[in-house]
C-alpha positions in Angstrom: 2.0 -44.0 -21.2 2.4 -42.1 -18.0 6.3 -40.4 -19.7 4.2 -39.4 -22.8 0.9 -38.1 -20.1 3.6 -36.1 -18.4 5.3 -34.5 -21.8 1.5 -33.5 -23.1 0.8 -32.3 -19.5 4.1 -29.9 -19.7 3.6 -28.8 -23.0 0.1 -27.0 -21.8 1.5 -26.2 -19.1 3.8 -23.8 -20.9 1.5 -22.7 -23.6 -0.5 -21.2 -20.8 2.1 -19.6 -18.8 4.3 -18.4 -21.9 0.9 -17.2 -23.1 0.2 -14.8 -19.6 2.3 -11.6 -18.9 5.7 -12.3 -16.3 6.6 -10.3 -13.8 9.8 -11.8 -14.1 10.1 -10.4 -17.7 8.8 -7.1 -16.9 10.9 -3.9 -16.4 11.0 -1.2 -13.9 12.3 2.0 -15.5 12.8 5.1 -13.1 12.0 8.7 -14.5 12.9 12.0 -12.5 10.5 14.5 -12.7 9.7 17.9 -11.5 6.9 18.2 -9.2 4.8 20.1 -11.1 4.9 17.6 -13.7 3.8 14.6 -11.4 0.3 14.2 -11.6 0.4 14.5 -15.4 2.8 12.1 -15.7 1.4 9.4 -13.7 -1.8 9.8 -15.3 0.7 9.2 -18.7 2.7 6.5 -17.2 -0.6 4.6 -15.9 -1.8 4.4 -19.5 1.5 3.4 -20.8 1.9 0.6 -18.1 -1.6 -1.1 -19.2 -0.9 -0.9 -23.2 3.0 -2.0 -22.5 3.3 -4.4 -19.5 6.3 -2.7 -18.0 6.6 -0.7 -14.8 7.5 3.3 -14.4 8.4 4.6 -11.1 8.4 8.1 -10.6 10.4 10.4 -8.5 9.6 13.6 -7.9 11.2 16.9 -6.4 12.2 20.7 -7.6 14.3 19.9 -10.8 17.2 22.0 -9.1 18.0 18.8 -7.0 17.0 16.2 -9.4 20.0 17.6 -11.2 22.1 17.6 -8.7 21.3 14.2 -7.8 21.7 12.7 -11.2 25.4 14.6 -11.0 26.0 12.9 -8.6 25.1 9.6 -9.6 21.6 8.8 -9.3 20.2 6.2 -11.1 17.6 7.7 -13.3 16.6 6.7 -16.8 15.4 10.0 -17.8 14.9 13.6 -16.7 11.4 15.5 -17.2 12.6 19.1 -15.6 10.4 22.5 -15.4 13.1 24.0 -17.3 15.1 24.1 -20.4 18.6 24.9 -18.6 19.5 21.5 -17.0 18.5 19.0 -19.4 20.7 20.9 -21.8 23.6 21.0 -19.1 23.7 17.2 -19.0 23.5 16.8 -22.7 26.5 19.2 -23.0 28.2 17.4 -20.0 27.9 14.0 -22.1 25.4 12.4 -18.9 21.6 13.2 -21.3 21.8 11.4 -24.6 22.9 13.7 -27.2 20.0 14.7 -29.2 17.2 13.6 -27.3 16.4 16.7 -25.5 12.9 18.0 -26.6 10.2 20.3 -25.0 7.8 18.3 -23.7 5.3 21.2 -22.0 5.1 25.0 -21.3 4.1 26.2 -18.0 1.9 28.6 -16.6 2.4 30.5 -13.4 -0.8 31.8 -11.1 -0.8 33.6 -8.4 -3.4 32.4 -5.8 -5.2 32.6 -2.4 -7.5 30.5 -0.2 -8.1 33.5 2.5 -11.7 33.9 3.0 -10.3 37.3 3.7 -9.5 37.7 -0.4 -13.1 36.1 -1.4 -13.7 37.7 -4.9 -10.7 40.2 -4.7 -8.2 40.8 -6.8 -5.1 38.8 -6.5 -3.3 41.1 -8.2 -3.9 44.2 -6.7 -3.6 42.1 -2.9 -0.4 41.9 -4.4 0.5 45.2 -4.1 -1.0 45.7 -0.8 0.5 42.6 0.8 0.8 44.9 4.5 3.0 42.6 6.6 1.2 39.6 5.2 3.1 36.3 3.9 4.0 35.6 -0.3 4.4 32.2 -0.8 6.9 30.9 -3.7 9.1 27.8 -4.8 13.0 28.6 -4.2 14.0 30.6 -7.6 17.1 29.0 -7.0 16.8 25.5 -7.6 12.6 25.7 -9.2 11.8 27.1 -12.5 8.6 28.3 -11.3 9.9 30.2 -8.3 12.5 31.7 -10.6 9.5 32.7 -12.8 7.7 34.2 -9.9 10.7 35.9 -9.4 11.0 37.6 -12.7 7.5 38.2 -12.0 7.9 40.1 -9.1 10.8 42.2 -10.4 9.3 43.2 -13.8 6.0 44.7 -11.4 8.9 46.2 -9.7 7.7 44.3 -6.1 10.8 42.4 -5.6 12.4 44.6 -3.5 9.2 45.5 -1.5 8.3 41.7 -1.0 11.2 39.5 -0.1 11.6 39.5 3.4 8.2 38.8 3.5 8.6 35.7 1.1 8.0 31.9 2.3 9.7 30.1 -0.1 9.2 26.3 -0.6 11.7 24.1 -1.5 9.6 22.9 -5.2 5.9 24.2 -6.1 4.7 21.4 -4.4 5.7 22.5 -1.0 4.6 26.0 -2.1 1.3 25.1 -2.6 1.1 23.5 1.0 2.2 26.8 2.4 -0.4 28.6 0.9 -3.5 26.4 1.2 -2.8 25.8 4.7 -2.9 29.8 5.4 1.0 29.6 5.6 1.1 32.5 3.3 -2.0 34.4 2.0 -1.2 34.7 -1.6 1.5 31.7 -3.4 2.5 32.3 -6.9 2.0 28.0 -8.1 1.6 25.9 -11.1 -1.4 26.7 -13.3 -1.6 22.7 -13.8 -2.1 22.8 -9.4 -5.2 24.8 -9.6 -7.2 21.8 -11.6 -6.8 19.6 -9.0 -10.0 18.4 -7.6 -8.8 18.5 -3.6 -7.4 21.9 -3.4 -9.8 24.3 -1.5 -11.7 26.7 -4.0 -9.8 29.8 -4.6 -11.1 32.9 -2.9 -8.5 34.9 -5.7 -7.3 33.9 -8.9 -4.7 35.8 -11.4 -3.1 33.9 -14.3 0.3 35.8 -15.0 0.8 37.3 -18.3 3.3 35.7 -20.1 5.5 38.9 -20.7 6.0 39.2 -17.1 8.3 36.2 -17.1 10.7 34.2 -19.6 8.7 31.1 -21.1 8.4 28.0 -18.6 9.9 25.7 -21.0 10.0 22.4 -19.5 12.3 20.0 -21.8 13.2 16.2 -20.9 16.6 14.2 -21.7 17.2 10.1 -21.9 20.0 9.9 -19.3 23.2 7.8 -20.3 22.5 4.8 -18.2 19.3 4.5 -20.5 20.9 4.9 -23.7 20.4 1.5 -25.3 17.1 0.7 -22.6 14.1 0.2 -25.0 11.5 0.6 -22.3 12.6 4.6 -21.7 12.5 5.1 -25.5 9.1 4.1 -25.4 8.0 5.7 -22.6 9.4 8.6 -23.9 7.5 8.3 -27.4 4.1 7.8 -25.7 4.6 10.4 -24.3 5.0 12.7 -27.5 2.1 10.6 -28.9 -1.6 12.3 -29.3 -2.4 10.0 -26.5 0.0 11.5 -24.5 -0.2 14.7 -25.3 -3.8 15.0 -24.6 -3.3 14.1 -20.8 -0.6 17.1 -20.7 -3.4 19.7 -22.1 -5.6 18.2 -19.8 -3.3 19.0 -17.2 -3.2 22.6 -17.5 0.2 22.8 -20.1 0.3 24.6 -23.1 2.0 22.4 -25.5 5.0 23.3 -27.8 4.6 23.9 -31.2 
């Protein structure tokens, strides 16, 4: 009596644990991303933890070294860069899955300002005038934005009038900093920045034309180590989904065609 009490008591025991999500079964996926792209795609990730039951961790920095540390071996499932350029570098170097490159978002570059100074001036006009006064933007070199407010700067013919007076951040995130905190009095930044709720209000606000500077394409890549992981793929499918694609418009992105 008590062996068969036992089997019954075991048997419900496991229909209620095998009926009750396990952490043990869970998987942790890692995604690279730029950091302009962040908040959007934790917003994403948050809804696609809850409807899935598996776990994203995000890492974020300027997509110039992202790339260089997936080169080098860092274990990233996927890629989600500001650009076009180095997703389609790993593909052709065999590390991105070949063929799952797409365009996932296309940026927008502003040019802003917190100096009560600049209340209800015109960015782009302070622009010309900048005097001996600090221009904030991301490192061109390794950050698709900064090389957009680069091109920016050089197709207004300002370049050469403005660099050595340039604070340049290592990503838009740290170009941000310098210019709400008075660092610089106008930063060039991520249209998708200026929706965030704890930024200071604006006291100047220009959204760059788009013929100033090539497109901000930003395109993601599945990275080898990922190839045959489930999870990513999905991930990456939510993320193309309407559900998906309606936190990235809500984010500030104009989305590809």
């Amino acid at each position: 009596m008590m062996r068969s009490t036992t089997r019954i008591a075991l048997a419900a025991a496991f229909f209620l644990f095998g009926m009750l999500p396990s952490s043990a079964t869970a998987t942790s996926i890692s995604i690279a991303v730029a950091s302009n792209f962040a908040p959007a795609i934790r917003d994403i990730a948050a809804q696609f933890e809850v409807r899935s039951g598996q776990s994203v961790r995000i890492i974020s920095a300027s997509t110039g070294k992202l790339y260089a540390q997936i080169i080098n071996g860092a274990p990233f499932d996927a890629l989600f860069a500001a650009d076009a350029e180095r997703p389609q570098l790993l593909e052709t170097a065999g590390q991105g899955v070949a063929g799952s490159r797409f365009t996932y978002a296309i940026g927008r570059l502003v040019l802003w300002s917190r100096n009560p100074a600049l209340n209800e001036s015109n960015c782009r006009t302070q622009l010309e005038n900048l005097g001996q006064q600090r221009l904030a933007i991301a490192n061109p070199a390794i950050a698709p934005y900064g090389m957009a407010a680069k091109e920016t700067l050089m197709s207004l013919d300002l370049w050469g009038r403005v660099e050595s007076q340039l604070v340049v951040g290592e990503n838009i995130a740290q170009t941000l900093q310098f210019v709400s905190s008075g660092n610089a009095i106008l930063g060039f930044i991520a249209g998708t920045q200026t929706l965030d709720a704890r930024l200071p209000q604006a006291t100047c606000h220009w959204p760059v034309p788009r013929e100033l500077h090539l497109p901000i394409e930003q395109q993601a890549i599945l990275l080898q180590r990922a190839a045959n992981n489930s999870v990513v793929a999905n991930f990456m499918a939510f993320l193309r989904s309407s559900a998906g694609r309606i936190i990235i418009e809500r984010h500030g992105y104009a989305l590809p065609n």
